[in-house]
Each structure stands twice: as structure tokens, then as C-alpha cells.
Residue frames as qw, qx, qy, qz and C-alpha x, y, z in Angstrom:
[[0.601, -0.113, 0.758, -0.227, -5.05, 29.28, 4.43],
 [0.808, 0.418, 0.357, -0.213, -6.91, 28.83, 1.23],
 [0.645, 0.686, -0.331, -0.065, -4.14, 29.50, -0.92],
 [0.192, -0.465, 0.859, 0.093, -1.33, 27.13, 1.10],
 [0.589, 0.026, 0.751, -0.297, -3.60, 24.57, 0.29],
 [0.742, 0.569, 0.256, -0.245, -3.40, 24.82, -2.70],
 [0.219, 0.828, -0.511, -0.076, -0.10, 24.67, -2.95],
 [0.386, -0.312, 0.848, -0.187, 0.30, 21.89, -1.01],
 [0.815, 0.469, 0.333, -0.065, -2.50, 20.12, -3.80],
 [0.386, 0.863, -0.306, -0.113, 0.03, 21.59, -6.34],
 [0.055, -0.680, 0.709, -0.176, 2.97, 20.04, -4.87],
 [0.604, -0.215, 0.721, -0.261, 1.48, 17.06, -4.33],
 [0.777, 0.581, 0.172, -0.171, -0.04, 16.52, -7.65],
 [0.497, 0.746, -0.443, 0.020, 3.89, 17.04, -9.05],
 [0.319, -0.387, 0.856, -0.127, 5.45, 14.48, -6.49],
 [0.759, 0.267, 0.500, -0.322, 2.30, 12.16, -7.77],
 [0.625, 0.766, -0.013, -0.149, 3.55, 12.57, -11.66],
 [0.106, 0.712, -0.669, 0.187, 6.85, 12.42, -11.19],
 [0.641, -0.149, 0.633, -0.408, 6.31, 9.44, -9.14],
 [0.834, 0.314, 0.448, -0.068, 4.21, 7.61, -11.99],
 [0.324, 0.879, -0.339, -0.085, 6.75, 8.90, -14.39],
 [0.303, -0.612, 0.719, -0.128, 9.53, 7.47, -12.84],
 [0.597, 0.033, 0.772, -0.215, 7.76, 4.05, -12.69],
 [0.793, 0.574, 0.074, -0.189, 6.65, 4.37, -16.44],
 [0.267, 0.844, -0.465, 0.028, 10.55, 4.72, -17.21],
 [0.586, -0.281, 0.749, -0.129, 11.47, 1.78, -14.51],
 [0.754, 0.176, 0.627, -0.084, 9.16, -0.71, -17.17],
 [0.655, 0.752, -0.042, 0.056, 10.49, 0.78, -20.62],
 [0.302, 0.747, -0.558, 0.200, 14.13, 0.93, -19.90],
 [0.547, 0.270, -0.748, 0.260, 15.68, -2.33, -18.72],
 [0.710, -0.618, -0.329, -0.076, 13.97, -2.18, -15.55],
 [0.390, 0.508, -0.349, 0.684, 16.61, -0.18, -13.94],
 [0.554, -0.351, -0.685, 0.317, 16.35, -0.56, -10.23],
 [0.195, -0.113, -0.261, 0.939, 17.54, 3.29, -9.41],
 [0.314, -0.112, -0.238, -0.912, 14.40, 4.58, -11.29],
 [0.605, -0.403, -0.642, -0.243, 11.94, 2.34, -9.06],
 [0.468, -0.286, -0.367, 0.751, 13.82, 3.62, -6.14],
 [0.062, -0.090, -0.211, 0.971, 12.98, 7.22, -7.13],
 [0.475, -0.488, -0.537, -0.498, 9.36, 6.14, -7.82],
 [0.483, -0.593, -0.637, -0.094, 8.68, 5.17, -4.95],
 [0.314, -0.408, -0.431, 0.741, 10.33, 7.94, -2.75],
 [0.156, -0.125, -0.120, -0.972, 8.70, 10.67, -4.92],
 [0.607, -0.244, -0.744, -0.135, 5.63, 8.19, -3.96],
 [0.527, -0.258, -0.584, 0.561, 6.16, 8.41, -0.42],
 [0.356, -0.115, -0.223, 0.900, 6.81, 11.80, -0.29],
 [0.319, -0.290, -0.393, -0.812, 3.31, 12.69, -1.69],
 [0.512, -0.671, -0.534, -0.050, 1.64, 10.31, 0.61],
 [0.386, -0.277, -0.451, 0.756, 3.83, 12.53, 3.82],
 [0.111, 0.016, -0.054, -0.992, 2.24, 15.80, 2.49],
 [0.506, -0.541, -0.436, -0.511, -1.51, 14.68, 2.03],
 [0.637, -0.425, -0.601, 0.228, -0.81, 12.83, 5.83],
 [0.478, -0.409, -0.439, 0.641, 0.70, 15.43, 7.77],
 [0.057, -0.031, -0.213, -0.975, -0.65, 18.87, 6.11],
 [0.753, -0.172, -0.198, -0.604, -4.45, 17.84, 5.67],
 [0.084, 0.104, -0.946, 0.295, -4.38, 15.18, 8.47],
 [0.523, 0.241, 0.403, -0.711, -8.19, 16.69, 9.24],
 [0.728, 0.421, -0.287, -0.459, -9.44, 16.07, 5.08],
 [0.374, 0.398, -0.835, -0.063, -7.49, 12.74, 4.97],
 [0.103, 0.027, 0.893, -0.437, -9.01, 11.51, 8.07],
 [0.659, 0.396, 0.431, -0.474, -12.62, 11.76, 6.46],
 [0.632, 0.524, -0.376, -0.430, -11.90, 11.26, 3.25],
 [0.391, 0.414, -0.821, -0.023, -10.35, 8.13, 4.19],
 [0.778, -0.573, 0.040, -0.255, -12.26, 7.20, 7.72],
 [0.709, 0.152, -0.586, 0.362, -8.92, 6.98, 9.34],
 [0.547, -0.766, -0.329, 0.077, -7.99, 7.57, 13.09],
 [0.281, -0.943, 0.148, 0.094, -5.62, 9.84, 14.71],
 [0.745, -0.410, 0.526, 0.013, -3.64, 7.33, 15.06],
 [0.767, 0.019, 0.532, 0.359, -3.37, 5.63, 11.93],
 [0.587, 0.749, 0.004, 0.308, -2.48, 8.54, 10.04],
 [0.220, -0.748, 0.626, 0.012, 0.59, 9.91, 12.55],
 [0.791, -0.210, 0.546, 0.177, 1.25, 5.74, 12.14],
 [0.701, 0.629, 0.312, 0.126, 0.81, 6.70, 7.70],
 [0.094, 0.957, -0.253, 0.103, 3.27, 9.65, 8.27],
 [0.414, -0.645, 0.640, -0.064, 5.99, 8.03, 10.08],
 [0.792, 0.186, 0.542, 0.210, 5.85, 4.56, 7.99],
 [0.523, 0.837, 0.121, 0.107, 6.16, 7.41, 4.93],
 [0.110, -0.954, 0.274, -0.048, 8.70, 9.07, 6.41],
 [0.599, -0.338, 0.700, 0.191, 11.04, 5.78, 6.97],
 [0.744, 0.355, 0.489, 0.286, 10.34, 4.10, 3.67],
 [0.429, 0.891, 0.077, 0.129, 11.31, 7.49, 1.97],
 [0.216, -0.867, 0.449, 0.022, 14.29, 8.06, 3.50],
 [0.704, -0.246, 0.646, 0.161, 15.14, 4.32, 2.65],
 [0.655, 0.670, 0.349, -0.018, 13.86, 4.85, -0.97],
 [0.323, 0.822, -0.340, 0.324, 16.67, 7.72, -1.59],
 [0.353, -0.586, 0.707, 0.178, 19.55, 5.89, 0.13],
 [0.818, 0.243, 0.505, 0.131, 18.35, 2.50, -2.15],
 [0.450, 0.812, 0.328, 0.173, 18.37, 4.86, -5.18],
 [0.342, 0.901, -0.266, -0.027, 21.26, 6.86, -4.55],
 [0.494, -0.441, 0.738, 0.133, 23.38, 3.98, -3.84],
 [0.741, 0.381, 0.552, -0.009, 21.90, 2.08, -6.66],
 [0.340, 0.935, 0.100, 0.024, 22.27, 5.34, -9.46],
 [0.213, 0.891, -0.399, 0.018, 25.79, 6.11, -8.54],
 [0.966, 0.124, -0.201, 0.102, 26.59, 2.28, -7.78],
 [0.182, -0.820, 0.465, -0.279, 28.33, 2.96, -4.78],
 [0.783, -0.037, -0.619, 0.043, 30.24, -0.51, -3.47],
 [0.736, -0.665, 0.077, -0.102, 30.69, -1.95, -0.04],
 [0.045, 0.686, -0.692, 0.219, 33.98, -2.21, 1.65]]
């Protein structure tokens, strides 16, 4: 137990970096749209792992309810999944028919 959890800090702590990475790279390079896209799903994808792995620690550390962290997971879970379609439509400048 004590050592997933510490993977799951691990893992989270490199989605978090990556994440602000991304977003440093978004405001130095022409503001490229694709590389705000993969901010924020690497973004996302950190908040899904604190929410739905440590749902117990998140709910005190945050004073949230049941409720509004299955509502934090599922809002994470959509916006990421929109983040990487934005971003790989955006990156490989797919066009519409």
C-alpha cells in the first residue's frame, strides 16, 4: 500500500511538470495552441489520479464531499479526453470535410 502510493505521488508529480512545462513552452514559442492543449490534458490527468486514487487524503486535505470529488473525477476525465482530441487535431492540423 505504502509503496503504490508513492508511485502514484511519483506519477503525479511528472504529469504536474510536464504539465507546467508544456505551458512554459505555450508562452515562449508563438503561443502555439497544440502545446496549451497538452498542458492542460497532462493537467487534468494529474488532477484524475490525486481524485480517484487518494479520494480519502483529497477529501480532507481539501474538505470536499463524496460527491464533489466523483463530480472532480468525471469533469477531469471529460476535459482530458477533450484536451487530447483539441491537441491532436490542432498538432497534426487535421481539416474538416
Amino acid at each position: 500500500m505504502q509503496e503504490i502510493q508513492q508511485s502514484l505521488i511519483f506519477i503525479i508529480g511528472i504529469l504536474l511538470t510536464s504539465g507546467l512545462f508544456y505551458l512554459i513552452l505555450y508562452f515562449g514559442f508563438r503561443r502555439k495552441s497544440a502545446l496549451l492543449f497538452l498542458s492542460l490534458f497532462c493537467l487534468c490527468q494529474a488532477s484524475k489520479a490525486f481524485f480517484r486514487t487518494d479520494a480519502q487524503i483529497a477529501m480532507q486535505t481539501l474538505s470536499i464531499s463524496e460527491e464533489q470529488s466523483g463530480f472532480l473525477t468525471g469533469l477531469s476525465y471529460t476535459l482530458g479526453g477533450f484536451f487530447l482530441l483539441a491537441f491532436l487535431v490542432y498538432h497534426f492540423k487535421i481539416r474538416s470535410r
